[in-house]
C-alpha positions in Angstrom: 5.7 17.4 41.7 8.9 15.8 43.1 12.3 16.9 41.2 13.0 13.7 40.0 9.7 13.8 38.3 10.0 13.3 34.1 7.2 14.3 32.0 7.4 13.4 28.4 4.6 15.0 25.6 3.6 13.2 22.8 2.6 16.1 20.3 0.0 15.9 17.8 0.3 12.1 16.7 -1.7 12.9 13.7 -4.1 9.3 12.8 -6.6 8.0 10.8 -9.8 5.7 12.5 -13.2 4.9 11.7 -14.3 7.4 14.7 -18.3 8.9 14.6 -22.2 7.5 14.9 -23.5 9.1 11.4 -23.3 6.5 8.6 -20.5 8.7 7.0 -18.0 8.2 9.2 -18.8 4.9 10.5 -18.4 4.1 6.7 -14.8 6.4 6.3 -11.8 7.1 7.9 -11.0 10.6 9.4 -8.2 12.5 11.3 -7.8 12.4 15.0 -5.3 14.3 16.8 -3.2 12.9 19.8 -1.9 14.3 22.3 -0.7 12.6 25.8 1.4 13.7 28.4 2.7 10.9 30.9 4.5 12.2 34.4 6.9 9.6 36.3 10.0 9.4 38.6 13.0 9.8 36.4 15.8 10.0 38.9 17.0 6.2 38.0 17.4 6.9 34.1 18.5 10.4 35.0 21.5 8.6 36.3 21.7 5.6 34.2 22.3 5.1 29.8 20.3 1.6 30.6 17.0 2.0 28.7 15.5 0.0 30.9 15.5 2.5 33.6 13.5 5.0 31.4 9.8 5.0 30.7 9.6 4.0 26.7 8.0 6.4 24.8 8.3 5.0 21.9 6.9 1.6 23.0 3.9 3.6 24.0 3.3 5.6 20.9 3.3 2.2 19.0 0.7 0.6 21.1 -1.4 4.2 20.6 -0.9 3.7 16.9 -2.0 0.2 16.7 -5.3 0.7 19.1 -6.3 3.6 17.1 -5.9 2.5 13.4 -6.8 -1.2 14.1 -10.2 -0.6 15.8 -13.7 1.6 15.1 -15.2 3.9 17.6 -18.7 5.5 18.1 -17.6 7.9 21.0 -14.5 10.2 21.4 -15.0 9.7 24.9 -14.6 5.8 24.5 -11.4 6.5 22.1 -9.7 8.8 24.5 -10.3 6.6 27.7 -8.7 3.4 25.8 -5.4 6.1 24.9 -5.1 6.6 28.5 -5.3 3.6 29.5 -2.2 3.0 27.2 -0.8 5.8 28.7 -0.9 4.8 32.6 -0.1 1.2 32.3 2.9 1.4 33.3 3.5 1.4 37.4 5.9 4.0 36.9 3.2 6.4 35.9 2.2 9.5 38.3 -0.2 11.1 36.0 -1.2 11.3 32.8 -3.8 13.2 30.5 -5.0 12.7 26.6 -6.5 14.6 24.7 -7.5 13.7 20.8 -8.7 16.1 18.6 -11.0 15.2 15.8 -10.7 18.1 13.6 -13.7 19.2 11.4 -16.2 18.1 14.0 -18.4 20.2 13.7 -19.1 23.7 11.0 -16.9 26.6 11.5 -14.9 24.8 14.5 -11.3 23.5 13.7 -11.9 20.8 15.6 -13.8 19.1 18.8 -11.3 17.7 21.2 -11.9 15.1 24.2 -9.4 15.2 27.3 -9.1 12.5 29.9 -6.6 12.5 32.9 -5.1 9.5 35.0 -4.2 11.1 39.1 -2.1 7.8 41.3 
């Protein structure tokens, strides 16, 4: 990791999707958890009040927000792997991982989480 290097967390973007295979929660809503964490060079924003020398977080976040509670998933694999590509879009981007948690998954587990990571 250079010095320069930024990394920004995202930390438990708590949502709501249509996320499963059984006809229960094809047919209802649950929670998913979000986490993402997005390296990149920061040494022109650490320098700079311009915005546009600064990875947006925020502008991320709200793309997350709208893929996840506008569209239905069967697999948390296939959910997660759509967040990171959200993620790493940007050519700025070093690395990034996601992980999304969909609590209750399973009996006497808090939840069952899925992580995916993006290497340049």
């Amino acid at each position: 990791m250079r010095p320069d290097t930024a990394i920004i967390r995202i930390k438990n973007l708590r949502l709501r999707t249509f996320i499963g295979i059984k006809q229960e929660e094809i047919d209802n809503q649950q929670d998913v958890i979000v986490n993402v964490i997005i390296h990149y060079c920061a040494e022109k924003a650490c320098n700079s009040e311009d915005i546009t020398e600064a990875l947006n977080y925020r502008t991320i976040t709200k793309k997350i927000i709208a893929l996840i509670e506008s569209n239905r998933f069967s697999l948390l694999e296939n959910l997660t792997k759509q967040v990171l590509n959200i993620a790493s879009e940007h050519d700025w981007v070093e690395y990034a991982s996601v992980e999304i948690d969909k609590p209750h998954a399973l009996r006497f587990a808090d939840s069952v989480s899925m992580e995916l990571c993006y290497h340049k």
